[in-house]
Backbone bond lengths (Angstrom), bond angles and torsions (degrees), N, CA, C in turn:
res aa  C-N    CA-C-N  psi(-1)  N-CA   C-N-CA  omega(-1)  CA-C   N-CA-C  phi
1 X - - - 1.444 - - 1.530 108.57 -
2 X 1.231 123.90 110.57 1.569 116.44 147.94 1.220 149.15 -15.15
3 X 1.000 152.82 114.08 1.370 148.50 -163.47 1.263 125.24 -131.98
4 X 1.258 133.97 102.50 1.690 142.85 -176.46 0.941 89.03 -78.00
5 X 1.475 103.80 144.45 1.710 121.13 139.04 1.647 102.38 -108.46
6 X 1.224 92.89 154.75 1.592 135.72 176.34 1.092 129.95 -121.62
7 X 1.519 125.94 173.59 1.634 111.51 152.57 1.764 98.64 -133.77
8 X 1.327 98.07 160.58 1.275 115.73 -173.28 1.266 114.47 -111.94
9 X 1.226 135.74 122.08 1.567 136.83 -167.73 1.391 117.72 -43.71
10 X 1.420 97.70 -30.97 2.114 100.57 -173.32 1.514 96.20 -132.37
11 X 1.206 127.04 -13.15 1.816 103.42 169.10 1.896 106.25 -117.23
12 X 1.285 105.38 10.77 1.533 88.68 -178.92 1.418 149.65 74.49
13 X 0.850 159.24 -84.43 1.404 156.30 137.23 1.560 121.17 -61.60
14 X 1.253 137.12 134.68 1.415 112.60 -159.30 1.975 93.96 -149.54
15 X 0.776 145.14 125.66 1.366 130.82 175.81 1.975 111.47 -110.57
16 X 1.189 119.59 133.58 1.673 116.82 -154.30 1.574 85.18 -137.60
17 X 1.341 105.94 168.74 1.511 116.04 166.07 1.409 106.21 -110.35
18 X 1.639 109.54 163.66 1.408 105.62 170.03 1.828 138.84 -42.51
19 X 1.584 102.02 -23.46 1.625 108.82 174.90 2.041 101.56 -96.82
20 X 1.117 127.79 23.51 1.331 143.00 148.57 1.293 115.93 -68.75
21 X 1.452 108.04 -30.69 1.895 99.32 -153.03 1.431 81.71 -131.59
22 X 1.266 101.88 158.01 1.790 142.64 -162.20 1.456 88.34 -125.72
23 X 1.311 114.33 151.13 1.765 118.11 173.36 1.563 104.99 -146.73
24 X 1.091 123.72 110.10 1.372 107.54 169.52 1.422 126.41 -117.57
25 X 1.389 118.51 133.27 1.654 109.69 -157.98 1.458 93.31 -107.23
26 X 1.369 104.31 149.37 1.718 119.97 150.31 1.348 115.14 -58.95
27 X 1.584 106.87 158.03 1.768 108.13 -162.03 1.731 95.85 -68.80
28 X 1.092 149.29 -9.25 1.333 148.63 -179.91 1.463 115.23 -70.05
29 X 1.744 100.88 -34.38 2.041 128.80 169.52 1.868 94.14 72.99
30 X 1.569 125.62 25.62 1.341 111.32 178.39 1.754 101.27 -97.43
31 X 1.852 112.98 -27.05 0.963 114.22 -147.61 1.938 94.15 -128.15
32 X 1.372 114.93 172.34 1.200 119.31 153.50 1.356 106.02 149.21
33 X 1.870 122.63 -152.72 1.263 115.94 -154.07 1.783 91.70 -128.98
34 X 1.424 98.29 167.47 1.585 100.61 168.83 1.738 116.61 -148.06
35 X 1.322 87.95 149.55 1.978 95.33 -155.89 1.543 97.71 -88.53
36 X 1.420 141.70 168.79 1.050 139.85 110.86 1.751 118.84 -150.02
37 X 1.585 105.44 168.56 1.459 84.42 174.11 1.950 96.18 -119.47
38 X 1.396 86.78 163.57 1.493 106.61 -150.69 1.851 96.91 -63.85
39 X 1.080 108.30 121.52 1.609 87.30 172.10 1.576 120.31 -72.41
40 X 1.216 133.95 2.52 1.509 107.04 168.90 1.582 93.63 -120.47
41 X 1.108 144.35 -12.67 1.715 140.38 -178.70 1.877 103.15 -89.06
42 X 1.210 119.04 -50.77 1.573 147.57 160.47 1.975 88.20 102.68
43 X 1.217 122.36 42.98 1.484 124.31 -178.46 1.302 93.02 -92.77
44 X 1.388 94.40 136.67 1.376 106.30 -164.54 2.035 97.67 -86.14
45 X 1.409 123.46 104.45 1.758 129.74 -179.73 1.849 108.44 -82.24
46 X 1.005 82.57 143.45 1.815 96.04 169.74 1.768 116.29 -149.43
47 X 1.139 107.43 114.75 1.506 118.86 -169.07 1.475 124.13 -126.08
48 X 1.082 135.20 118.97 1.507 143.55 178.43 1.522 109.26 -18.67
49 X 1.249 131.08 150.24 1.106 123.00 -176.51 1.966 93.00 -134.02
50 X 1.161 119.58 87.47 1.882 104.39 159.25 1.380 102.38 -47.86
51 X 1.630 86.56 172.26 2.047 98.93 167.92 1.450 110.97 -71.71
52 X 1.099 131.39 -5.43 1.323 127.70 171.84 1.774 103.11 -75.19
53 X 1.283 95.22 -74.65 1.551 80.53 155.59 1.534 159.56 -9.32
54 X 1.338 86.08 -39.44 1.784 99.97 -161.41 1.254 94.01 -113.34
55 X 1.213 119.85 -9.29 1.817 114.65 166.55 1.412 101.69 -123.52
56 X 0.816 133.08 48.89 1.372 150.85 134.62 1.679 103.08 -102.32
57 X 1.136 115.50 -91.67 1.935 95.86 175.10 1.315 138.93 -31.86
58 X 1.742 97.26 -40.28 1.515 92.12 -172.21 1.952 104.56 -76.35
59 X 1.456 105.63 -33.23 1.651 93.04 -173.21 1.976 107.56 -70.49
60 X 1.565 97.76 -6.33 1.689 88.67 170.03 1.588 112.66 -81.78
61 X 1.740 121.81 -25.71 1.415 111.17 -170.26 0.987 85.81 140.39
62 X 1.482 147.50 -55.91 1.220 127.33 -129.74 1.629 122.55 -71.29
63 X 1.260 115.50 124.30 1.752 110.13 -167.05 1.802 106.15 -57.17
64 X 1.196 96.76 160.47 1.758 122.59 179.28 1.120 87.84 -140.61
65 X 1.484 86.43 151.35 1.600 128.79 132.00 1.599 133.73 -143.28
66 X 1.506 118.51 149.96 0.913 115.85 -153.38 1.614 103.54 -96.92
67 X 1.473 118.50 138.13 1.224 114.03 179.94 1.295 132.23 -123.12
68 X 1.500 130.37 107.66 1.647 121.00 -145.62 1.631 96.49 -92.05
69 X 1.591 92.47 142.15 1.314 113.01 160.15 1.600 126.22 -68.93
70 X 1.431 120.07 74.78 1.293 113.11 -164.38 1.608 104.22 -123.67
71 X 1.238 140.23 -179.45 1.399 126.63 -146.53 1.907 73.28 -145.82
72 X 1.706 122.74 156.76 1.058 126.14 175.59 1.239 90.96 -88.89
73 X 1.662 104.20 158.03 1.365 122.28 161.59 1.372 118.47 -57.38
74 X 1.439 102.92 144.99 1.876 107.21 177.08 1.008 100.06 -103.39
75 X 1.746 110.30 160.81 1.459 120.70 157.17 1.417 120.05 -30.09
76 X 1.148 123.95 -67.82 1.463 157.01 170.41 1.345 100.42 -18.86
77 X 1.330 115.89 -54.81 1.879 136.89 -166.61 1.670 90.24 -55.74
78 X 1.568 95.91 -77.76 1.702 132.49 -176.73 1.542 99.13 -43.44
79 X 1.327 126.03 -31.04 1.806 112.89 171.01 1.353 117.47 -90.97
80 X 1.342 117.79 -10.32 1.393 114.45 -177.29 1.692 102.21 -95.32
81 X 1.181 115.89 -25.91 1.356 122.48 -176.41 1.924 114.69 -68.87
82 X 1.633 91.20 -52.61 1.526 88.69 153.43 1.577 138.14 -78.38
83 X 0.774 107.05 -29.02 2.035 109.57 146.82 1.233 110.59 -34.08
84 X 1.094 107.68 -70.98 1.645 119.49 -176.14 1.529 126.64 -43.15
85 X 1.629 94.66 -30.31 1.805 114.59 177.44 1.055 109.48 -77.84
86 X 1.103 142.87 7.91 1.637 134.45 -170.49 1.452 89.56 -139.10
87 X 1.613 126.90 20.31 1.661 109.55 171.62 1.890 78.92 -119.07
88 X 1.781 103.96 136.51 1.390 114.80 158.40 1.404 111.42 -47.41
89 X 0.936 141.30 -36.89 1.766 122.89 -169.94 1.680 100.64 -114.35
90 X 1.599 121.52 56.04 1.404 137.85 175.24 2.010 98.00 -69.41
91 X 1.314 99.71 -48.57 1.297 96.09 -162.96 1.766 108.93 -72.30
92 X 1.293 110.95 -5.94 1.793 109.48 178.71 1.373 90.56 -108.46
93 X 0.900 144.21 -9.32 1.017 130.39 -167.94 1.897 114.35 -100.55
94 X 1.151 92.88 -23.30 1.835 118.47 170.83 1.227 96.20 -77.00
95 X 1.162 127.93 -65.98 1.358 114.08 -165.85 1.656 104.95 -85.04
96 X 1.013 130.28 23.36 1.877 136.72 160.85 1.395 90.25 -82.96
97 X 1.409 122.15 -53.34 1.377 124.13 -148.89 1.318 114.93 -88.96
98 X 1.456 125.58 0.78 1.256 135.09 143.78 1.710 102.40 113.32
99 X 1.662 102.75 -2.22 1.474 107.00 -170.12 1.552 114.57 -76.10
């Protein structure tokens, strides 16, 4: 079995296995953060991950997922979109607008 070390904010050195750690990448998958909780404090840590990082975990096992930075739709979005449905040329005109 594999074994990371870490550090832990209040006990310091920490050693986990690959099903310890959480990985989550930005939609790009070079960069992102990683979870664990401490095995002797049980505080739940989360720490930056560079790409050095993230291929260091991933070639040990440790699962990812990737998580996009995307903003919910507004009202605003959702009224212009239906506006748009009641003009005959909605569908060139959506894809002009990059949507």
């Amino acid at each position: 079995m594999t074994t990371i070390r870490t550090t832990c904010s209040r006990c310091g050195d920490v050693e986990l296995s690959t099903k310890d750690i959480s990985l989550e990448l930005t939609g790009a998958g070079d960069e992102g953060t990683y979870r664990f909780s401490c095995p002797t404090c049980t505080t739940t840590q989360q720490r930056p991950a560079s790409h050095r990082v993230v291929s260091i975990l991933l070639a040990t096992g440790v699962a990812y997922e990737v998580v996009l930075d995307t903003l919910p739709i507004t009202e605003s979005e959702i009224g212009r979109f239906v506006a748009m449905l009641d003009q005959d040329d909605w569908f060139g005109r959506l894809v002009a607008s990059g949507g």
